[in-house]
C-alpha positions in Angstrom: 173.6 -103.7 -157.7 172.9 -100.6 -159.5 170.8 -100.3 -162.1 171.3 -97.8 -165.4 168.6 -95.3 -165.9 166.0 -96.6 -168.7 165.2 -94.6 -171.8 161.7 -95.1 -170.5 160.0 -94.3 -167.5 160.0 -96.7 -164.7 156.6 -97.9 -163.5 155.0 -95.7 -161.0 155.8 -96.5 -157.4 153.0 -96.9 -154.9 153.8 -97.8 -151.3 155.5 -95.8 -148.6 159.3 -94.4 -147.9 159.0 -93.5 -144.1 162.1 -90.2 -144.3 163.2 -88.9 -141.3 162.8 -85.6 -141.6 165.8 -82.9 -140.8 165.1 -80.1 -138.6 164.6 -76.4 -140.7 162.8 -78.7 -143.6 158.8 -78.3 -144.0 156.4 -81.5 -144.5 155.6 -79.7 -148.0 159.5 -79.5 -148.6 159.9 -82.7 -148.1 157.2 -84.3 -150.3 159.0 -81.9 -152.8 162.1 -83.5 -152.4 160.9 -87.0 -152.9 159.4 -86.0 -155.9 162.6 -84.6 -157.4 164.1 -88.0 -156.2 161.3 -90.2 -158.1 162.2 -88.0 -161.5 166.0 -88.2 -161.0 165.2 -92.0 -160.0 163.7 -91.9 -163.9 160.1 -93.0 -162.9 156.9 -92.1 -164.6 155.1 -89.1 -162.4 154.2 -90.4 -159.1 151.1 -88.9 -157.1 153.2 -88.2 -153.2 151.6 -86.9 -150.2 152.4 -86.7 -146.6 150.8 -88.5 -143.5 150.9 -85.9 -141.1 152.8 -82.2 -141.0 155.9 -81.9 -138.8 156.9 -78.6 -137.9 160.1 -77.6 -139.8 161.8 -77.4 -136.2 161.0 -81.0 -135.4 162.2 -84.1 -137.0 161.8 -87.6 -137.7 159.7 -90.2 -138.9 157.4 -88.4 -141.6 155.7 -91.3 -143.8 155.4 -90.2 -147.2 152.6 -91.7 -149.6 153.5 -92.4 -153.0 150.9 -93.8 -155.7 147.9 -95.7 -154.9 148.9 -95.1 -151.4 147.7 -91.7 -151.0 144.4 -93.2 -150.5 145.6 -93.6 -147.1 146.9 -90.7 -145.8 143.7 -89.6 -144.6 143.8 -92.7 -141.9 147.7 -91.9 -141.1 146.8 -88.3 -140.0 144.3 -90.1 -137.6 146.6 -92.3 -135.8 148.7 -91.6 -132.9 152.2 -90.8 -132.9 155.0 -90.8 -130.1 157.3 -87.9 -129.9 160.6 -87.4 -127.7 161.1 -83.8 -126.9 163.1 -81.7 -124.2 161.1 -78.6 -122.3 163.9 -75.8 -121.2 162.3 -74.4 -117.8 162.7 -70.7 -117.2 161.7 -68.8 -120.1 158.1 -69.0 -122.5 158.4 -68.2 -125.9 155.5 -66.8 -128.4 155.8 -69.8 -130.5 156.4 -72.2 -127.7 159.4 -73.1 -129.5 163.5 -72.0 -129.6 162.1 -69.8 -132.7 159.8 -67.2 -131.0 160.5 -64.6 -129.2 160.2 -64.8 -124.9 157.0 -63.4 -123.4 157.9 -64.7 -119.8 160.5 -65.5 -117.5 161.0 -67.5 -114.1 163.8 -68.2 -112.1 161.8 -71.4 -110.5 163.3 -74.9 -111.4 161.3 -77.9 -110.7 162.8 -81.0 -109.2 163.4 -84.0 -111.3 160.5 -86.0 -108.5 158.3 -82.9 -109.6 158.1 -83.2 -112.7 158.0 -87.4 -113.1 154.9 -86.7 -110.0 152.8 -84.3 -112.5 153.0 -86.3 -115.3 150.2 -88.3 -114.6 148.1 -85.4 -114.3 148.3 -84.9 -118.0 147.5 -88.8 -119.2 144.5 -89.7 -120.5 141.5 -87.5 -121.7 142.9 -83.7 -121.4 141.9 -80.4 -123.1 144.6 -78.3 -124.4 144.7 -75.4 -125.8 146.5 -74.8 -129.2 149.6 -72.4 -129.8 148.8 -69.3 -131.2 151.5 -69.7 -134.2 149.9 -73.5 -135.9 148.1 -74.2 -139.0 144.6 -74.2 -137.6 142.2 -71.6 -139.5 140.4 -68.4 -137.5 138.2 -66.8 -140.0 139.5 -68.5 -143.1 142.9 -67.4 -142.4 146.2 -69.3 -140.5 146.5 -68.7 -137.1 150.2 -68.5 -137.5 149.7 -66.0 -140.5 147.3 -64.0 -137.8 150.0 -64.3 -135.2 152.5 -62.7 -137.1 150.7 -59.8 -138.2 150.6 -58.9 -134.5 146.7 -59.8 -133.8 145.1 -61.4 -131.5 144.5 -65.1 -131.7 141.8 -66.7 -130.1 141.7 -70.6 -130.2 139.3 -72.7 -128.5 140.2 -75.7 -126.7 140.3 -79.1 -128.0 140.0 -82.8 -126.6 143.1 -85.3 -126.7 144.2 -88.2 -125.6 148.1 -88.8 -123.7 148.3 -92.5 -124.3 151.4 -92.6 -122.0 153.7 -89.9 -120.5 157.1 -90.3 -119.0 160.9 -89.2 -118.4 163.1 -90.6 -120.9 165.4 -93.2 -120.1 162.6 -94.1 -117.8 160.3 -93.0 -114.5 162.6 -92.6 -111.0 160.0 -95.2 -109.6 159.3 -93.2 -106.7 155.4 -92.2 -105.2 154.5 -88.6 -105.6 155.6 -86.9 -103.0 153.9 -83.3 -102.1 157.2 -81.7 -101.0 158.1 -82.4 -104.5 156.4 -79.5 -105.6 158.0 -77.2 -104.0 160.4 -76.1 -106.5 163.1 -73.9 -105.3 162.4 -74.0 -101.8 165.9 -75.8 -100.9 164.8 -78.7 -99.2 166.5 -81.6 -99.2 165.0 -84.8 -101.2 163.2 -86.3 -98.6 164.5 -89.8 -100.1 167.9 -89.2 -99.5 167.7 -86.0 -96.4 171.3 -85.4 -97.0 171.0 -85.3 -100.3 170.6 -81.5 -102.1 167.7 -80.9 -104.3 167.6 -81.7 -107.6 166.4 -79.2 -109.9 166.0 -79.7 -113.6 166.9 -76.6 -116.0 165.4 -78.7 -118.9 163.9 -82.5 -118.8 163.6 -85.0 -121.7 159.8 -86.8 -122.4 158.4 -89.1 -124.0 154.6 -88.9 -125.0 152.0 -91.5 -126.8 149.8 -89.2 -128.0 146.1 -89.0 -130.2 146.0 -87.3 -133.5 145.8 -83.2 -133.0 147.8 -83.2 -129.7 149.9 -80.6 -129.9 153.5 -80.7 -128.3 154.1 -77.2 -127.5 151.0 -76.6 -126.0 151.6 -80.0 -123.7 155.3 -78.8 -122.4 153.5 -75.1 -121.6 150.8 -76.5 -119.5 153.6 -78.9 -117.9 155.6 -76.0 -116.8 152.8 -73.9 -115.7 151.5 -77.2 -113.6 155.6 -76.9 -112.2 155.4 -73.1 -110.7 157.4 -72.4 -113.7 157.0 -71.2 -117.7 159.0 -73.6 -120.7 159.4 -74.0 -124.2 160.4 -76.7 -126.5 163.8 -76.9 -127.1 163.7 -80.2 -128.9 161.3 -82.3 -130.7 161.4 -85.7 -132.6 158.6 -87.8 -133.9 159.8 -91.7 -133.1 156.5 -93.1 -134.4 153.9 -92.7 -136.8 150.8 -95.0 -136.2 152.7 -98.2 -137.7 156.0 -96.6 -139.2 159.2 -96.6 -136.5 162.3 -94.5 -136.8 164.2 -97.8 -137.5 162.0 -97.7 -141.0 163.0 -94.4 -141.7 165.6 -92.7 -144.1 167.6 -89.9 -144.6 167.0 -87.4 -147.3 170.9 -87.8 -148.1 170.0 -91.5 -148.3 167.5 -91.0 -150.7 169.4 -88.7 -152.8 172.0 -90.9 -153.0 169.9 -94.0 -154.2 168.2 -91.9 -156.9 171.2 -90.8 -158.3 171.9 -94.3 -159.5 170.0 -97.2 -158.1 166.4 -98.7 -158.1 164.3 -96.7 -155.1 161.8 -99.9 -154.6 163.9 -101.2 -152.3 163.7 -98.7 -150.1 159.7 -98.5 -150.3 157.0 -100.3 -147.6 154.4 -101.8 -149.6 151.0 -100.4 -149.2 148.8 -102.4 -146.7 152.2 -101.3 -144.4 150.0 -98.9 -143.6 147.0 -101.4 -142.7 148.7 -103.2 -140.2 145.8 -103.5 -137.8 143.3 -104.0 -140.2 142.9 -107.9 -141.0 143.2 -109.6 -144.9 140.0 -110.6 -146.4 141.0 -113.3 -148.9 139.3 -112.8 -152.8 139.4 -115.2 -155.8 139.4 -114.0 -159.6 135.7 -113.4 -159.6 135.2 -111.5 -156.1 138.1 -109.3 -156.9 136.4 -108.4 -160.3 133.4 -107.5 -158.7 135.4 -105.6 -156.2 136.9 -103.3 -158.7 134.1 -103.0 -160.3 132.5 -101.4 -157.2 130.1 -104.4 -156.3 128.9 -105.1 -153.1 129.6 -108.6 -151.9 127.2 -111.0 -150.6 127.0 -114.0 -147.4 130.4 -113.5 -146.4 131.1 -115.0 -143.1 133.7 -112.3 -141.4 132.4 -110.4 -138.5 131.3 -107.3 -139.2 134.4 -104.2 -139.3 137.0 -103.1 -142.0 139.1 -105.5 -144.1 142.3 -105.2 -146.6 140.7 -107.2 -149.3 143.0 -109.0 -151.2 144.3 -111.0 -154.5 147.1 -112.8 -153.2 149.3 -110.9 -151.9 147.9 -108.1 -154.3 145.7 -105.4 -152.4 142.4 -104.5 -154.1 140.4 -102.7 -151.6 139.6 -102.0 -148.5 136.2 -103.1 -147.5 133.4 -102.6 -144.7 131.5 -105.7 -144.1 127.7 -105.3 -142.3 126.5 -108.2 -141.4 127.8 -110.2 -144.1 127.6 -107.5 -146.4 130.8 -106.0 -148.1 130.7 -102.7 -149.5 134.3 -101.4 -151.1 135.4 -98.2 -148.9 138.6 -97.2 -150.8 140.1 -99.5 -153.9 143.3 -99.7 -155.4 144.5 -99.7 -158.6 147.5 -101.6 -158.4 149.3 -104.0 -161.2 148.6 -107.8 -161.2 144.4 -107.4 -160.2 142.2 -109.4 -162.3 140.9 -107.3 -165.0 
């Protein structure tokens, strides 16, 4: 049921709305746009932040931080997220992306077998180096911002990690073949001799990747590895460390519900985020301490991090060494002991 605006603000939220994000719409954009929903929605200024920039040409799950949450964003931008995204053979942009301009062209087209075969080539530890046109800083300055002016961008390589790679809708189940690789030679699939070749104009992936993996740079070096060049044609962001596209929203969606109806609902409580870090259990006197910055004493646990907490009311999350807990990040959130 709907509920009227109040004459007075509505509590501060704190939590997370998982949006998915339309294509053309920055991560910065976006936070914007929540916060213009949280005013409309009638609630008392909200601190809002973003766990993890999405290109405004991609889309799709972008968790956004609200409140005492935002204390946690540092830890989303360090988890690993799975993307779907299409790679058109035959032509490589600037930008890696549909928005640059082409710098190379090849008439090759790798077979469908080619390209599930070279996949495993880039799982696991790789190095990759980053487009020319992203966010990372040369000199104090963007290397996008650089790029554009026309100079010369010099990047180093960086370490990832490709958790898993593969064709959407799933791997053809056959063994790399060496013939596979040869792209436009004509040959019939050896699977099937009277069979023609199959060659893929564009192919559709899906990749488990580390924090700092970039896409684009990943569908270039997969085309290059094919006798080819590629670009991104298409890219999507299923999964954001714990946060699915099921969990996520539309920005109409959230419009919509601001313009007349409570927004809680539509919030992910906090320790969402913490879903692989286990509960540490206080009482009235502990959690005082806790918030009070105190380091706890003789606890039992094993040694790691813990989400200690009130209830079901989180106050902290805490490092315990060996049987010591020391508070890492706390929360101010309603309902703590005072």
């Amino acid at each position: 049921m709907n509920e009227p605006l109040q004459s007075s603000p509505r509590t501060p939220l704190s939590g997370w709305l998982i949006l998915d994000k339309p294509r053309g719409l920055g991560s910065t954009q976006a936070v914007g746009a929540v916060k213009r929903a949280l005013r409309q929605g009638g609630y008392a200024k909200t601190k809002v932040g973003h766990g993890g920039t999405l290109d405004p040409l991609a889309e799709g799950v972008l968790p956004i931080a609200l409140g005492e949450a935002t204390k946690l964003a540092g830890r989303m931008l360090d988890a690993s997220k799975i993307y779907a995204f299409t790679i058109s053979f035959g032509e490589e942009t600037d930008t890696l992306d549909a928005e640059g301009a082409v710098v190379a062209r090849s008439d090759r087209f790798p077979p469908l077998a080619a390209v599930a075969a070279v996949l495993d080539h880039f799982t696991g530890p790789i190095r990759q180096l980053p487009p020319a046109y992203s966010a990372l800083k040369v000199d104090g300055k963007r290397a996008y911002e650089l790029a554009r002016a026309g100079e010369e961008v010099e990047l180093a390589e960086r370490a990832v990690t490709i958790h898993s790679l593969e064709l959407a809708g799933g791997n053809p189940g056959r063994e790399p073949i060496e013939s596979a690789f040869q792209t436009t030679a004509g040959r019939p699939d050896p699977y099937d001799p009277a069979a023609p070749l199959e060659l893929a104009e564009s192919v559709t992936l899906l990749a488990h990747v580390s924090k700092g993996t970039y896409i684009r740079s990943l569908a270039r070096d997969i085309a290059h590895a094919l006798g080819t060049v590629g670009h991104i044609t298409y890219l999507r962001r299923i999964k954001a460390g714990p946060f699915l596209q099921e969990q996520a929203i539309s920005l109409d969606k959230l419009e919509e519900t601001a313009k007349g109806a409570s927004l809680e609902h539509l919030i992910l409580p906090l320790e969402a985020g913490l879903d692989d870090i286990p509960a540490l259990s206080l009482d009235q006197t502990s959690a005082q301490a806790v918030r009070q910055g105190r380091v706890l004493s003789g606890m039992p646990q094993s040694s790691g991090l813990y989400l200690a907490k009130l209830g079901d009311v989180p106050v902290a999350l805490m490092e315990i060494t060996d049987g010591t807990a020391k508070v890492v990040r706390g929360f101010n959130l309603p309902d703590v002991a005072e």
